[in-house]
C-alpha positions as CSV (number, residue, x, y, z in Angstrom):
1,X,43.4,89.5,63.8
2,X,43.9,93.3,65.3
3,X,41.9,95.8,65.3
4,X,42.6,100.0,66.0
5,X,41.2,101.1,68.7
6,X,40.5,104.8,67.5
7,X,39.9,106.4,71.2
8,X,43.1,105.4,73.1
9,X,45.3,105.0,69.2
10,X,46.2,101.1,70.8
11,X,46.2,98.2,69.0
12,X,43.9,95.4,70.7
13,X,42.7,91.7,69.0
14,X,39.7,92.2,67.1
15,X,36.9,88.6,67.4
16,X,37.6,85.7,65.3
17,X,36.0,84.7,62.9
18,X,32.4,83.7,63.1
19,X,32.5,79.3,62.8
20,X,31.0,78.0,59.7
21,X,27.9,75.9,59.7
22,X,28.5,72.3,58.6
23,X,25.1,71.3,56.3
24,X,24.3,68.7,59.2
25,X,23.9,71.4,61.7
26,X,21.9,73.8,59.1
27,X,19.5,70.3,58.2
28,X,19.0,69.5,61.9
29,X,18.3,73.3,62.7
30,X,15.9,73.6,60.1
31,X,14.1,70.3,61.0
32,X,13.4,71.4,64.5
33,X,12.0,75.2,62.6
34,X,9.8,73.2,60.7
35,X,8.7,71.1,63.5
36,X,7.7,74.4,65.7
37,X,5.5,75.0,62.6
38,X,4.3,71.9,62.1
39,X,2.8,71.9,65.9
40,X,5.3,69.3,66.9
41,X,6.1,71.8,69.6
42,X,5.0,73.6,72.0
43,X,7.0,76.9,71.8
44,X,9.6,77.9,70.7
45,X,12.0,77.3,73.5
46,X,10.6,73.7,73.0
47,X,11.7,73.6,69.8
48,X,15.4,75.4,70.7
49,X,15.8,72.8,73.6
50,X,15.2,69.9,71.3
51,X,17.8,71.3,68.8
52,X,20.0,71.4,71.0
53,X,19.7,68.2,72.5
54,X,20.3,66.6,68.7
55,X,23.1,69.2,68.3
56,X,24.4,67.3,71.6
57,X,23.7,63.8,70.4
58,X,25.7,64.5,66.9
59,X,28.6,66.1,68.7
60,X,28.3,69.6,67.9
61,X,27.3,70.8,70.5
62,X,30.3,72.9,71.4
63,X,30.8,74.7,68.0
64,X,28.1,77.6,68.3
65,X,26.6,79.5,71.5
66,X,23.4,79.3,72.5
67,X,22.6,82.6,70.7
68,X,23.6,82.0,67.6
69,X,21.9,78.8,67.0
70,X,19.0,80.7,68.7
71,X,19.6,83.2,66.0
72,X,19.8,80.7,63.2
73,X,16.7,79.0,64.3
74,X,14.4,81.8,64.2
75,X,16.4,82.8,60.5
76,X,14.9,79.6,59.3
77,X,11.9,79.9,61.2
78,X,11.1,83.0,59.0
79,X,12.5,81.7,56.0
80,X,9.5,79.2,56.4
81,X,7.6,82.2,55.7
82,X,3.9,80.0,56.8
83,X,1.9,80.6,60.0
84,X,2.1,77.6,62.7
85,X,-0.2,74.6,62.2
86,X,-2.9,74.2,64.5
87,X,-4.5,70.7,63.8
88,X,-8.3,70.9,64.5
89,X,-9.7,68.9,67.0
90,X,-10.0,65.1,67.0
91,X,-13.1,63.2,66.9
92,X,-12.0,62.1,70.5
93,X,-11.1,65.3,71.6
94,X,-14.4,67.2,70.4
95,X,-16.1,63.9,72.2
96,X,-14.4,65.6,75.5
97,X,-15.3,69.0,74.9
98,X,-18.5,68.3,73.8
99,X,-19.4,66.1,77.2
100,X,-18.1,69.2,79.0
101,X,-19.9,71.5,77.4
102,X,-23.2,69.8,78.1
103,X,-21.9,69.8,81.9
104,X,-21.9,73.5,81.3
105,X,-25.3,73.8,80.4
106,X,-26.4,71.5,83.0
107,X,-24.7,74.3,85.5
108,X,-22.4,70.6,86.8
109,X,-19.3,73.6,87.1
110,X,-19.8,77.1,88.6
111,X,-18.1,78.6,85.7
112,X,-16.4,77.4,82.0
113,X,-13.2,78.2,83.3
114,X,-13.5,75.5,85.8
115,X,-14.8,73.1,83.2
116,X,-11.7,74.1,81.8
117,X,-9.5,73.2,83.7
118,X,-10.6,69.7,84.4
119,X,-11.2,68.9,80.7
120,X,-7.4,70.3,80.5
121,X,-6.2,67.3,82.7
122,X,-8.5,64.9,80.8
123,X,-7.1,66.1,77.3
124,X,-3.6,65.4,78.2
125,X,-4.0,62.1,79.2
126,X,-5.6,61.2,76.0
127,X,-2.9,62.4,73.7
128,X,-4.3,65.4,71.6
129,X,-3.1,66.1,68.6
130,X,-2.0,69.5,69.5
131,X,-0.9,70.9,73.4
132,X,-4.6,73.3,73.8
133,X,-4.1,75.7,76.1
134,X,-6.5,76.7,79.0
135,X,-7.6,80.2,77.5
136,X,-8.8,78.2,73.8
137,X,-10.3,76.0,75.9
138,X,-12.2,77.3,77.5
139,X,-13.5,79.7,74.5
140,X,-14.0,76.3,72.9
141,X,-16.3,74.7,75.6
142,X,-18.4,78.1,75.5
143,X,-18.8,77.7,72.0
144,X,-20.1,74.1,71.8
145,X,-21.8,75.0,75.3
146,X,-23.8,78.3,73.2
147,X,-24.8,75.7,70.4
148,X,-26.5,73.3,72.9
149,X,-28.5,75.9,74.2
150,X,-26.8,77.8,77.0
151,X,-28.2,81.1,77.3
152,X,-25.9,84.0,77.6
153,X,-26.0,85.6,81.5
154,X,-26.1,89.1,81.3
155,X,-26.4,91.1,84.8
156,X,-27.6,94.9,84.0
157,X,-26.9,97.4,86.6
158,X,-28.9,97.8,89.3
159,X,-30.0,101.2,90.3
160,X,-28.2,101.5,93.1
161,X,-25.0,100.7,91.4
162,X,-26.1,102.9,88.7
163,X,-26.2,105.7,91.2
164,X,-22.5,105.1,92.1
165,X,-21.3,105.5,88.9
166,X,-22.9,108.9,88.2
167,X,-21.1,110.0,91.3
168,X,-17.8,108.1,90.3
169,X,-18.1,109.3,86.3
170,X,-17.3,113.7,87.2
171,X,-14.6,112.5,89.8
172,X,-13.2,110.3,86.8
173,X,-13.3,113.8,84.4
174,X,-11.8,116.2,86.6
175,X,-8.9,113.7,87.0
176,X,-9.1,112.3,90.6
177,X,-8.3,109.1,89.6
178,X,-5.1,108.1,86.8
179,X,-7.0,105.5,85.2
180,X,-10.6,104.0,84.5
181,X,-9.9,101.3,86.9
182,X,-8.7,103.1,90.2
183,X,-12.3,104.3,89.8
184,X,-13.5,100.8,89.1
185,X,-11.9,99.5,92.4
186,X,-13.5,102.7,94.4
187,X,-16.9,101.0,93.1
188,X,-16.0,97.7,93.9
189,X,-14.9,98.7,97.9
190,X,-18.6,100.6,97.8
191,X,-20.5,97.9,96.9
192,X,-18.7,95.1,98.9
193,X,-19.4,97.3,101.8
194,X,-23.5,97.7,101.3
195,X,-23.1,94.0,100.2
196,X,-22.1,93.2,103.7
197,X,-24.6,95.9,105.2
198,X,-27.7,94.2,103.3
199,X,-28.2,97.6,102.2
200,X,-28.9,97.8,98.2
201,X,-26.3,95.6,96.9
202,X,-27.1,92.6,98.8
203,X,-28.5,91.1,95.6
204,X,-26.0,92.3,93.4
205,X,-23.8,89.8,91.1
206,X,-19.4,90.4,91.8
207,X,-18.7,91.9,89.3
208,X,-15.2,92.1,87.4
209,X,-13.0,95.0,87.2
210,X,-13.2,95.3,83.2
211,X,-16.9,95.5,83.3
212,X,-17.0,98.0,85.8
213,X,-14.7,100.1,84.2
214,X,-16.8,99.8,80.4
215,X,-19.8,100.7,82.4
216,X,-17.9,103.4,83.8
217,X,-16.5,104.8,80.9
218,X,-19.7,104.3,78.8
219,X,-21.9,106.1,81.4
220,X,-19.2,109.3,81.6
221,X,-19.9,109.4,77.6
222,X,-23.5,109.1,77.6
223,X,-23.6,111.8,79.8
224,X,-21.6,114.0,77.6
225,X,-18.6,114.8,80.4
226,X,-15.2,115.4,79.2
227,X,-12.6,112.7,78.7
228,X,-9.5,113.7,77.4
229,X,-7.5,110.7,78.9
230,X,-5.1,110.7,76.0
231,X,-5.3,114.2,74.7
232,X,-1.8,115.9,74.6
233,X,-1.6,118.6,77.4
234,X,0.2,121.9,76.2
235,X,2.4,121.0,79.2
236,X,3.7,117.8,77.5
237,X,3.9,119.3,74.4
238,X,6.5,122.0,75.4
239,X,8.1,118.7,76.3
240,X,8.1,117.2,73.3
241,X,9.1,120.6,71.0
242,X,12.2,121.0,73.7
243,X,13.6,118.0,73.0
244,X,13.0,118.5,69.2
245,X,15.3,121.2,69.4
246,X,18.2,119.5,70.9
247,X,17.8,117.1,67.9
248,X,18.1,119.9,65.3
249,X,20.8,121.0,67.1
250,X,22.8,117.9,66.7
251,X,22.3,116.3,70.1
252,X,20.4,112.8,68.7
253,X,21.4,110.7,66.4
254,X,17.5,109.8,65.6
255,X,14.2,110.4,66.1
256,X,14.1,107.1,69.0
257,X,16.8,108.3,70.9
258,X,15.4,111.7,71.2
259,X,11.6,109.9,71.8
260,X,13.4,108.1,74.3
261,X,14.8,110.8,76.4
262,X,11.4,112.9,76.1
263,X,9.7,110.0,77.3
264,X,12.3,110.3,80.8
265,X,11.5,113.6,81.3
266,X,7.7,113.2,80.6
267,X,7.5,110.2,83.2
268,X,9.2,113.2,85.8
269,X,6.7,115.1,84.7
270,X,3.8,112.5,85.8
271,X,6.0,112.1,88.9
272,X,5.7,116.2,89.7
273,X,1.8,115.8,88.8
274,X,1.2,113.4,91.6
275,X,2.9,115.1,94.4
276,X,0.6,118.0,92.9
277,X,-2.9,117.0,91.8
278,X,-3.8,120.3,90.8
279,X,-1.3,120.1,88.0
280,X,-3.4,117.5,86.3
281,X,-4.3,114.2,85.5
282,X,-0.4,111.8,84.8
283,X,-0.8,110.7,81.7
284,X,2.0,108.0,81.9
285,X,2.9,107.8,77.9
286,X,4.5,104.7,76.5
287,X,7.5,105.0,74.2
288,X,5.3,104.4,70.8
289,X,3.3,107.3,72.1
290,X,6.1,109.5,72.5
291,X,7.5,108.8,69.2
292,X,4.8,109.4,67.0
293,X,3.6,112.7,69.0
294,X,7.5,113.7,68.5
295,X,7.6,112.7,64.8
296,X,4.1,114.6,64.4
297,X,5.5,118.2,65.5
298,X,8.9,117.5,64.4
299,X,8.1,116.8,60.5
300,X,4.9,119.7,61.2
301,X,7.7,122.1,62.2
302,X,9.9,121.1,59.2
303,X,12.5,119.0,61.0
304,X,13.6,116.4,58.4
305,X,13.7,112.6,59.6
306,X,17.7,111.0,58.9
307,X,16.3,108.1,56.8
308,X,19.7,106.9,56.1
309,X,22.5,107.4,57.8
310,X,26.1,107.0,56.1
311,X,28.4,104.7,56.9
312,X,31.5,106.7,57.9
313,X,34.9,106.8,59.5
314,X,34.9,103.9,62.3
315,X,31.9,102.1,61.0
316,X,33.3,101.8,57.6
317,X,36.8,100.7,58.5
318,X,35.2,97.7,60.7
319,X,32.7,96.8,58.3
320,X,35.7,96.6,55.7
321,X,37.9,94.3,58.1
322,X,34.0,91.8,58.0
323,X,34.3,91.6,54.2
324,X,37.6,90.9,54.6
325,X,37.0,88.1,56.9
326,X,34.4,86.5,54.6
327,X,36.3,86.6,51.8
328,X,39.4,84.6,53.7
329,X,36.8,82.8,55.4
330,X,35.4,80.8,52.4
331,X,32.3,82.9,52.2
332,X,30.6,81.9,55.8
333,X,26.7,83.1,56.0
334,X,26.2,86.3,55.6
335,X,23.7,87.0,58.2
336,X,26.1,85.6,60.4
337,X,28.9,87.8,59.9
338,X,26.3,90.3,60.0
339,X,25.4,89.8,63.4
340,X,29.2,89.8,64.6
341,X,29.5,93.0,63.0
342,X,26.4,94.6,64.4
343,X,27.5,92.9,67.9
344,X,31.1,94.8,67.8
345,X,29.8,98.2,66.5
346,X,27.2,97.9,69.8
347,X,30.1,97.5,72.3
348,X,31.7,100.9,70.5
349,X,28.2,102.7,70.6
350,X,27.3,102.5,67.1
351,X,23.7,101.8,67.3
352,X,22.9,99.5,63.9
353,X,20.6,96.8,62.9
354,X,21.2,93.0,61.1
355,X,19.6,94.7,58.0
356,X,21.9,97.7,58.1
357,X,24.8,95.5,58.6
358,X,24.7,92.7,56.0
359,X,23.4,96.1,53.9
360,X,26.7,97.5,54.5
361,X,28.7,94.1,53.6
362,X,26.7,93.6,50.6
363,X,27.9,96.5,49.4
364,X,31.7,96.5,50.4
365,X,31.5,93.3,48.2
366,X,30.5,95.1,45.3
367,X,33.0,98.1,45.5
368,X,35.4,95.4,46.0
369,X,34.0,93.7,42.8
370,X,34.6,97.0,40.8
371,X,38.0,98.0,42.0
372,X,39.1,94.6,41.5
């Protein structure tokens, strides 16, 4: 099969046709998307590895790609449409926990996480009923360690450190540092240096960055100093209403693309504002960010949002040569074809999803239908 190619008016082979699924390989990929859920796995790579292992073992290994049984796995994984089991825990793994927990409370580790991390290793030797990873773990053993009695160990700042953060909290506000933490790891280099002198902080706990950085930020409230971290400058916005007007003016094909390129030119922006700190604090927005200030002014300043966009000229002609496929194909999956087709209009820079796509076939199918 040919396809046009409408740039260079030459004739060049358009892709075959998408394989059919045999109902053995549909049963065994659907038995390894129910065994994800049923915690037989790990993760999902797990599961794709041991589908394609069976896949191997019945000899069809060679018939689809990697990403397509990739793709079919997680269709059926979906299809499930039920979160992931999660067993709960033996009566011989809570009798692990539990001994470790006590340990806890005993101070036998410095911390839970090292508790952890032994009673990880122990676990996996006795065959749990479910992989548990370090982090439920350990939340686990401090659960069972707070019913036995462990007391929560809460260090308050002292007033030294107290006095460091009302100098750190203004120098935070008038944007000397980018984030929380940079001012967090200033506090943390201060007091590992009067640690060492014996000079006020030779009694105080390490503390982590996070906590620093809540004390921080807590302490710059309380006192009632500005913190605008995430307010929009008027800078940033001239940004944002620039790059609305190319899109009225035809330049964007949606609201992303143009969020996209505004987001480019705001992270130069941030780049201009640390060469020059008087220009302000970089902000350094992520691409959700972007997109819903830039929908916010566009739809305030009337700019209408292309919900839907036609299928037209190119797009329409290839999406016609899919249905014809499918029809001389004996009706192969849908969602199939529709990933070929949304893989081909990508190479040719036509930016559409699966949904869009098998959309778009559904469709031709039905004209089709009519006029015949």
């Amino acid at each position: 099969m040919r396809q046009k190619d409408h740039a260079a008016g030459q004739v060049k082979p358009g892709p075959a046709c998408p394989v059919p699924w045999y109902t053995k390989e549909k049963r065994i990929v659907l038995l390894s998307a129910r065994g994800l859920w049923d915690g037989r796995f790990e993760s999902e790579g797990a599961a794709l590895r041991a589908c394609r292992a069976v896949l191997t073992r019945a000899g069809l290994e060679g018939r689809h790609s990697v990403e397509e049984v990739r793709d079919r796995f997680r269709t059926e994984s979906r299809r499930l449409c039920k979160p992931p089991s999660r067993a709960y825990y033996t009566a011989t793994e809570s009798r692990i926990i539990d001994r470790f927990a006590r340990a806890v409370v005993r101070n036998d580790y410095p911390d839970t996480v090292a508790a952890a991390r032994v009673c990880r290793e122990l676990l996996a030797r006795s065959k749990p009923s479910f992989p548990r990873t370090h982090g439920a773990l350990v939340a686990r053993i401090w659960e069972r360690a707070l019913e036995f009695g462990r007391k929560p160990v809460r260090f308050p700042f002292t007033p030294e450190e107290r006095r460091v953060l009302r100098e750190l909290a203004p120098e935070v506000s008038s944007g000397r540092f980018r984030e929380v933490k940079d001012a967090a790891r200033v506090f943390q280099a201060r007091m590992a240096r009067k640690r060492r002198a014996g000079a006020g902080g030779s009694k105080v706990p390490k503390r982590s960055l996070e906590s620093i950085a809540v004390g921080l930020s807590r302490l710059a409230r309380q006192t009632g100093l500005a913190w605008g971290f995430r307010d929009w400058s008027p800078e940033e916005d001239r940004v944002v209403d620039r790059f609305i007007g190319l899109y009225t003016k035809g330049k964007f094909r949606s609201f992303r693309g143009a969020s996209k390129a505004c987001q480019i030119a705001l992270k130069r922006l941030d780049a201009a504002r640390l060469k020059h700190p008087e220009r302000g604090r970089p902000y350094d927005r992520s691409l959700s960010a972007t997109k819903q200030r830039f929908t916010q002014r566009a739809l305030s300043k009337g700019t209408k949002m292309l919900l839907f966009r036609r299928w037209r000229g190119v797009e329409r002609d290839i999406a016609a040569r899919y249905v014809g496929m499918y029809v001389a194909g004996g009706r192969p999956d849908q969602l199939d074809l529709a990933h070929a087709l949304r893989r081909e209009l990508r190479g040719l820079g036509y930016p559409r999803t699966v949904r869009a796509c098998r959309a778009e076939i559904e469709r031709a199918l039905k004209r089709a239908a009519e006029d015949g």
